[in-house]
N, C-alpha and C positions, 0 to 999 in steps of 0.2 A: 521365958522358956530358956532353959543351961541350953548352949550351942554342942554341951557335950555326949548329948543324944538326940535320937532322933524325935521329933514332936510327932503327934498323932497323924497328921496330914502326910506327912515325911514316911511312916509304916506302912498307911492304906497303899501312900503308890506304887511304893518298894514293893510289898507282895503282890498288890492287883495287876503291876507290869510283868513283876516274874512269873505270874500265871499265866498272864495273856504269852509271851515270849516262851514260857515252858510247854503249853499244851498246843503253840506252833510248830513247836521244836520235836515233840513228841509225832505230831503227824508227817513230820518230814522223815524222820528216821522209823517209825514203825515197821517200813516195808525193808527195812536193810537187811534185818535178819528170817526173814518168810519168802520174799517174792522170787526165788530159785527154786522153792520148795512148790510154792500156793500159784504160780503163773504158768504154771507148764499146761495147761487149757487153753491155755491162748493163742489165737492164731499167730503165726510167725516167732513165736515164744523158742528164742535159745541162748546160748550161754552169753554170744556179744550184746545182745538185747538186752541178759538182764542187766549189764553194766550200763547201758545206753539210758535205761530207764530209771535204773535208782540215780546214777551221777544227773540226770536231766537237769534236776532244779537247781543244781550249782552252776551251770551254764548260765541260765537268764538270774541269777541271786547277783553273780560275780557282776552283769553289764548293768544293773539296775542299781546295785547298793547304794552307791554315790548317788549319782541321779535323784535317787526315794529321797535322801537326805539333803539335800539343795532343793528340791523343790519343797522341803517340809518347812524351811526357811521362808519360803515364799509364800506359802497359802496353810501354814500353821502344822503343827505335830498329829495332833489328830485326826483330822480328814484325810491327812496321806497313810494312820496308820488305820482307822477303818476301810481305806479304799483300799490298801495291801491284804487286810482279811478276808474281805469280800474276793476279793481276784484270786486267793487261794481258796477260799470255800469254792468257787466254782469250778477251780482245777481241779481239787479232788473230787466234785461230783462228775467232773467229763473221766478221770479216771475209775470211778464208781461203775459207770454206767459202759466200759470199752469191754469191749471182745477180742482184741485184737494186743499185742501187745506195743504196734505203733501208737493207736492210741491213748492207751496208759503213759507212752512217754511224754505226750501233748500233756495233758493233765499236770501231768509231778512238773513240766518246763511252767505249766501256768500257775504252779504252787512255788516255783519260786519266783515268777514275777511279781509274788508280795511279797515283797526284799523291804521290809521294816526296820531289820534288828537296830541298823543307825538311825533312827526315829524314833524308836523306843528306847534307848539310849539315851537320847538327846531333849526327850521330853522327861526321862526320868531327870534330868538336870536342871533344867527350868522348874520343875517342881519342887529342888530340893536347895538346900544352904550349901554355900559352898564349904563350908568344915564337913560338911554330913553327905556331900556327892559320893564319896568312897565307899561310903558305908552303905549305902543304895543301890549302889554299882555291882558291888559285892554278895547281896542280896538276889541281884540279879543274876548274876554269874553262874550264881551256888545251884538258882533254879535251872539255869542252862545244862549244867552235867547232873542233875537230879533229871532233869527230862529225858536223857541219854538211858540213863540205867534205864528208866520205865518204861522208853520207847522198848526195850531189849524182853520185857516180862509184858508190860501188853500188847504189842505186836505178837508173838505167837499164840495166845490166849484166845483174842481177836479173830484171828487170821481162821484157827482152828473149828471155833467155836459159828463163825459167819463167813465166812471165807474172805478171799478179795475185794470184792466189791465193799463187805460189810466194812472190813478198815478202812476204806478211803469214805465210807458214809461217816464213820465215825470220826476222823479227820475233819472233814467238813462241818460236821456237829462243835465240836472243837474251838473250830473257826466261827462259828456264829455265836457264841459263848462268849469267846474272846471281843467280840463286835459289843455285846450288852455292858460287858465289863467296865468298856472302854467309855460306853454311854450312860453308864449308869454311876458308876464310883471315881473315875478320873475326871479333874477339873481342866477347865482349861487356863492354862499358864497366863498368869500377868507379866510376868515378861522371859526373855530368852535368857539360857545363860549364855555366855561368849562364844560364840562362832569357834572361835580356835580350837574351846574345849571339844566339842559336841562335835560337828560336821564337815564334812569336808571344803576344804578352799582350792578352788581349782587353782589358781594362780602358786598353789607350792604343790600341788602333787608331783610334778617334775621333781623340785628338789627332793621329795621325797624316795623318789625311784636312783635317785645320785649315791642316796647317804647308804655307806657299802655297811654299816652295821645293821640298818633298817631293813636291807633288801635280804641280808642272811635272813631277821627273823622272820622275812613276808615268802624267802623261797622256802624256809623250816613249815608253816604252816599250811602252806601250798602242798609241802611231800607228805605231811601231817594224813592230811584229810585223802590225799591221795591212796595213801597205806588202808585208810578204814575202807573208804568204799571199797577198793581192791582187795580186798580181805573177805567182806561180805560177798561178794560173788563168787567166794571159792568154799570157804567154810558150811554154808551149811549143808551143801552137798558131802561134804567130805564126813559131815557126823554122820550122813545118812549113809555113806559106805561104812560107817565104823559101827553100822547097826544102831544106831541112835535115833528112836522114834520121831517124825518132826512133831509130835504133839508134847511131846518132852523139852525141845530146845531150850526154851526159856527155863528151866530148870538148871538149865548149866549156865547161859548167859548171866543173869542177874547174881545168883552168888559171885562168878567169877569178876565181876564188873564195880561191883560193890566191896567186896575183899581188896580189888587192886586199887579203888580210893581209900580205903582206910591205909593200905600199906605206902599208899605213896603220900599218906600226910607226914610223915618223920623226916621225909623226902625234903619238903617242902619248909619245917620248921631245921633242920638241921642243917640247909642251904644257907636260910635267912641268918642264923646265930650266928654263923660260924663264916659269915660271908663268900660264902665260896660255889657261889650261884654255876658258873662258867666249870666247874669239873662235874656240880648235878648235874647240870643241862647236857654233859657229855655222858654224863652215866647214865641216865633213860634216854639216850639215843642208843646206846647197848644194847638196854634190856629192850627197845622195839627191835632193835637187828636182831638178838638173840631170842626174840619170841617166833620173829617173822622166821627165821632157823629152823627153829624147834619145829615149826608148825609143816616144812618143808617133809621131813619126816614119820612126823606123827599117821598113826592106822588105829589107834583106839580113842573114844571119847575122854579117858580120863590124860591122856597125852596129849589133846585137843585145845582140853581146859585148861592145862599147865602151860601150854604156848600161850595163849590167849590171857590166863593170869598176868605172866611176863611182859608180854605186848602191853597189857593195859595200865599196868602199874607205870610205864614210862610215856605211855598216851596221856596220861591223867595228869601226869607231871609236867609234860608240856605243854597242854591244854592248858592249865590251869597258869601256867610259866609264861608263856610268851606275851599275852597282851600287858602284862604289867613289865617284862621289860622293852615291847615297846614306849610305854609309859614314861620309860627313865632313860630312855634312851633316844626318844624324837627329840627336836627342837620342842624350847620350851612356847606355849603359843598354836606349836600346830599337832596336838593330839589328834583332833578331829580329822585331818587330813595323813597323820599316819594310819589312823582305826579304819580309814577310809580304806586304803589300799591293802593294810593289813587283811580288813572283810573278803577283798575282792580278791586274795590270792586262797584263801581259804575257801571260801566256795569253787572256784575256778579250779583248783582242788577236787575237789570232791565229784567235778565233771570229770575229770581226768583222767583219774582212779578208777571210773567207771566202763568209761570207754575202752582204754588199755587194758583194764582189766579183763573186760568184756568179749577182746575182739584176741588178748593172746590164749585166753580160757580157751575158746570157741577151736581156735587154729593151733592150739600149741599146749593146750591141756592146763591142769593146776599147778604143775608145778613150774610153768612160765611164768605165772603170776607173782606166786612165792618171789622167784630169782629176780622177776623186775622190781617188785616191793623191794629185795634186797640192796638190790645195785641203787635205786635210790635213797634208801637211810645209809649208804655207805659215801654217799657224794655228800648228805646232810654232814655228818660227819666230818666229813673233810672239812669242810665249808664252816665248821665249828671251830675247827683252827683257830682261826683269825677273830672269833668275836672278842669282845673287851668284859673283863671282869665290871658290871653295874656299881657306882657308886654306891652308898646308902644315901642315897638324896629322894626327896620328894617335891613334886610340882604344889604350889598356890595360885588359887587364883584371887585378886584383890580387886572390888569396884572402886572404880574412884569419880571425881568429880572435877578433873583439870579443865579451868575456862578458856584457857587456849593447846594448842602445839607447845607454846614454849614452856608451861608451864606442866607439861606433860613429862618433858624432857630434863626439867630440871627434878620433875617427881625421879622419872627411873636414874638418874644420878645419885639420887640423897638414899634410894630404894638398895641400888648396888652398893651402899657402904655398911651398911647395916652385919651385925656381926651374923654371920648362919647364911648370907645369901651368896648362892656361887654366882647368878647371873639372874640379870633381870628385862625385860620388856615392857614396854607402857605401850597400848594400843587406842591413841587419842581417839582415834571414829569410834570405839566401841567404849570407849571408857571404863576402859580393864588393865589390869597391871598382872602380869604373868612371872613368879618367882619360879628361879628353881632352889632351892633350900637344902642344909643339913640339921642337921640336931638340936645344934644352939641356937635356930631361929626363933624368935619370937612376932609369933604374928600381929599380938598388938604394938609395937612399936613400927610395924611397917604401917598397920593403919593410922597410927599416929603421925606416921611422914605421909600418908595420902592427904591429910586433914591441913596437916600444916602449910600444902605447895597451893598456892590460888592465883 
């Protein structure tokens, strides 16, 4: 089988994970864009509440991510990510079944105590080759903002059509899908791939919270996620002041959301050619200030959608941006322990945005909101200053077979001279060698120095 594509086994997981990961993904965010509109029946139901309740599951996602993934090390990928579905199918049937809008927020806190995504991640690795990880990964990704757009066109369809309740049954449905999938087409792994790649190590999370380039990209995604939920508890009220039907919304969300992916792919290939990643990165940090602006005084639906356009074309670009330069910019070795903390400021996030958003809505109207979203992508901003223009380097990883320490160490010596390697690791307990690599590397001559050191 060519290492140069993906084998049959290598497809099945790649899509059955991104379904499983997509239609969880879908039921988290369904209610971003409805539950201002569709919760006003609810006892204690107002404007701090609705931020209290959509951000809820990024509170328990942010304390559990890491955890879910250390423990998946210990008692296997799969039983920890069918225990995670299960624990959300049953938050969304407590939120199914609430009157009240306290406990809707119990519910959405116990949909995200199935804090998977680094599970599913980490078994999509163990399932796959290491030439072909990226390409899985990728797969996976693509289905994470493919689930975004849809939460945005089936949440109000949903919502309209069955009300409340009915979206979080069908959430829940979702989630028991995702349970068969898991049981019926995923194997279980013969072996792990490297700790470093996949999961987190407690023992470097510290270093990780030191390195001032990693902590830019983990407070970037933290304001990220803060901006959307913060957004959604202001916005669809505001269509409904501009006379905008709520059984319509989804007619404006999903064009605008899919338009600002396509637009922001040139984004993305015109950063990469041209290497000049650190001025993109500062140009959709703009166009979210200048959307979050725009939307500050917007009073008609098609003003609305032209904020929101803006907004999301440099949402999309940094969504899509940041984990891969955390990728090239962690230490080589501890991926899994950047993604780690990466997760946990991005949900932690998304709590945030809810609350704040929620509680200056409530006491200080919309356009607090607007003005705190702003003053935050203006600190990102700042704080953009100082990052470092990304090499063109990529991470390897290489198994090896050294029969001792020493000969471990004489591997990553022979490994760092090799022409294309900037820096290399040999990790004797796990028997993995961690390159980081440019252009002219050649992978089989590294494995050829693995073979040769005994």
């Amino acid at each position: 089988m060519s290492d140069l594509k993906l084998n049959p086994l290598e497809k099945k997981v790649a899509f059955t994970l991104a379904g499983i990961f997509g239609m969880r993904m879908i039921g988290l965010f369904m209610i971003l864009p409805i539950f201002a509109l569709y919760g006003q029946h609810l006892e204690g139901f107002s404007p701090m509440w609705i931020g209290i309740a959509i951000g809820a599951y990024g509170l328990t996602q942010a304390c559990l991510q890491i955890p879910m993934g250390i423990l998946s090390d210990r008692i296997g990928r799969k039983p920890v990510i069918l225990i995670g579905l299960v624990v959300f199918a049953i938050g969304s049937l407590v939120a199914a079944m609430a009157d009240n809008v306290f406990t809707i927020t119990i519910g959405r806190a116990m949909q995200g105590m199935g804090a998977i995504a680094s599970t599913v991640l980490a078994l999509s690795a163990d399932l796959s080759r290491e030439q072909q990880r990226p390409k899985v990964m990728a797969i996976i990704g693509a289905g994470i903002g493919l689930s975004f757009a849809l939460s945005l066109l089936i949440g109000p369809i949903l919502a309209e059509q069955f009300g409340l309740s009915g979206l979080f049954i069908a959430t829940a449905v979702f989630a028991i899908v995702g349970v068969l999938l898991v049981l019926w087409l995923i194997p279980n792994p013969i072996v792990k791939a490297p700790t470093g790649d996949t999961t987190a190590d407690l023992t470097r999370l510290k270093s990780m919270l030191k390195d001032p380039q990693l902590v830019r990209l983990d407070a970037g995604i933290l304001i990220l996620h803060l901006c959307l939920t913060a957004m959604f508890v202001v916005v669809p009220m505001m269509l409904i002041e501009a006379d905008y039907s709520k059984a319509q919304h989804w007619k404006l969300y999903f064009p605008v959301f899919m338009l600002a992916f396509v637009l922001m792919v040139p984004m993305i290939l015109i950063g990469v050619r041209k290497n000049i990643t650190k001025p993109m990165f500062q140009f959709a940090l703009v166009l979210l200030l200048a959307g979050t602006l725009l939307l500050t005084f917007a009073s008609t639906s098609w003003l609305i959608a032209f904020s929101l356009l803006i907004f999301f074309i440099g949402f999309n670009y940094l969504e899509a941006s940041l984990p891969s330069l955390i990728a090239k910019l962690c230490p080589i070795g501890a991926k899994g322990s950047a993604m780690g903390v990466y997760s946990t400021s991005q949900f932690l996030g998304a709590f945030l945005g809810g609350l704040f958003g929620g509680v200056l809505y409530q006491y200080l109207g919309q356009h607090a909101v607007l003005l705190f979203m702003s003053i935050m992508l203006l600190f990102w901003l700042f704080l953009s200053i100082g990052m470092v223009q990304p090499k063109l380097v990529r991470s390897v990883t290489i198994s090896t077979q050294f029969v001792d320490a020493e000969a471990a160490v004489l591997g990553m010596q022979k490994l760092s001279q090799l022409e294309g390697v900037d820096e290399a690791i040999v990790v004797y307990e796990e028997q993995v060698a961690y390159l980081r690599v440019g252009n002219k590397f050649d992978v089989s001559l590294a494995k050829a120095v693995v073979g040769s050191v005994n």
